[in-house]
C-alpha positions as semicolon CSV with decimal commas, in nm:
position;residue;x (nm);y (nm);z (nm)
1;X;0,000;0,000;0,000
2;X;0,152;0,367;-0,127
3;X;0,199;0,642;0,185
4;X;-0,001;1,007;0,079
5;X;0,301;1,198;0,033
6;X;0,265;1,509;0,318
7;X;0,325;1,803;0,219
8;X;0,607;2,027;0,297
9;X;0,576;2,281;0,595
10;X;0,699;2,594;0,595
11;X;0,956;2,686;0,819
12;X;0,862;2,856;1,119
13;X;1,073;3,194;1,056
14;X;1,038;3,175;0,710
15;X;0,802;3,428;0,576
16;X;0,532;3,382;0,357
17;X;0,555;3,453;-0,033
18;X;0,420;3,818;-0,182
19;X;0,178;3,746;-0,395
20;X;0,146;3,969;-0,700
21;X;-0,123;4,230;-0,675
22;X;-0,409;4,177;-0,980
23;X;-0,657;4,425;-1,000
24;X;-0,975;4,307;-1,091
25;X;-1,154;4,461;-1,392
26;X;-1,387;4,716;-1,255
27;X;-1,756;4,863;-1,472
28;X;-1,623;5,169;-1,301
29;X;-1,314;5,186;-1,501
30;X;-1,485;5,157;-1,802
31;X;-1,522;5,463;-2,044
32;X;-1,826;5,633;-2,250
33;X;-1,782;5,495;-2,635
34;X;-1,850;5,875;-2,752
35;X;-1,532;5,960;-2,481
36;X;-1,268;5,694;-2,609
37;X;-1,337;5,786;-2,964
38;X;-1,267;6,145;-2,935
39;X;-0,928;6,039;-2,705
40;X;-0,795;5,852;-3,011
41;X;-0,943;6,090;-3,236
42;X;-1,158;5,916;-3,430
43;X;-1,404;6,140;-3,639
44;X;-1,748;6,008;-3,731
45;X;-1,831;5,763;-3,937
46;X;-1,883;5,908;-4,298
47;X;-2,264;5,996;-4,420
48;X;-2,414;5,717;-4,709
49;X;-2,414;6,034;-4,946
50;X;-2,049;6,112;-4,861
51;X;-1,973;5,748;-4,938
52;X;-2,154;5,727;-5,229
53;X;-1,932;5,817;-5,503
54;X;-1,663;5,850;-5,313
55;X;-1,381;5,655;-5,614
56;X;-1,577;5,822;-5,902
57;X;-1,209;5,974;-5,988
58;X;-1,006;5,600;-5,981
59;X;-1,076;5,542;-6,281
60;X;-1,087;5,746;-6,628
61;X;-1,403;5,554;-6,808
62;X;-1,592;5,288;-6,794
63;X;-1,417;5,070;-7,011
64;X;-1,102;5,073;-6,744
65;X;-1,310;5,049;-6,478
66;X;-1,493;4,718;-6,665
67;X;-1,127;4,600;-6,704
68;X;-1,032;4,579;-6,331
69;X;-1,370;4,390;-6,238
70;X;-1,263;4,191;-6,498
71;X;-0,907;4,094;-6,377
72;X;-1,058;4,053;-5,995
73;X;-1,311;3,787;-6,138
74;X;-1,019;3,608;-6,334
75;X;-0,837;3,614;-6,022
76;X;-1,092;3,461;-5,795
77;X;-1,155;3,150;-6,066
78;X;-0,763;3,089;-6,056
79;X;-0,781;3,090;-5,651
80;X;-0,559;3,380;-5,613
């Protein structure tokens, strides 16, 4: 039959170890959305009408535009 193995005892001058503080996360500590967003400077989000249109300009006509959908759908059937 196997002994329990005791465990060790601390010496009786010895002192205990520090344990490292945590802090515990706190609803207190938390922050407004509206106030970390203006910390880190973050604007609003753009309008639909300022969106829409927005890369008129990329491209000169239609036909170059047609081109570049063109060479995304080639690459998507290769797997690239």
């Amino acid at each position: 039959m196997k002994r329990a193995r005791k465990r060790p005892q601390p010496k009786k001058n010895s002192k205990p170890k520090a344990k490292t503080k945590r802090r515990k996360w706190l609803y207190n500590d938390l922050k407004p959305i509206d106030l970390l967003a203006k910390e880190q400077g973050i604007t609003r989000p753009p309008t639909w009408e300022e969106l829409y249109g927005a890369g008129k300009d990329l491209w000169d006509s239609d036909e170059e535009f047609d081109e570049f959908l063109k060479g995304i759908y080639e690459r998507r059937q290769r797997g690239r």
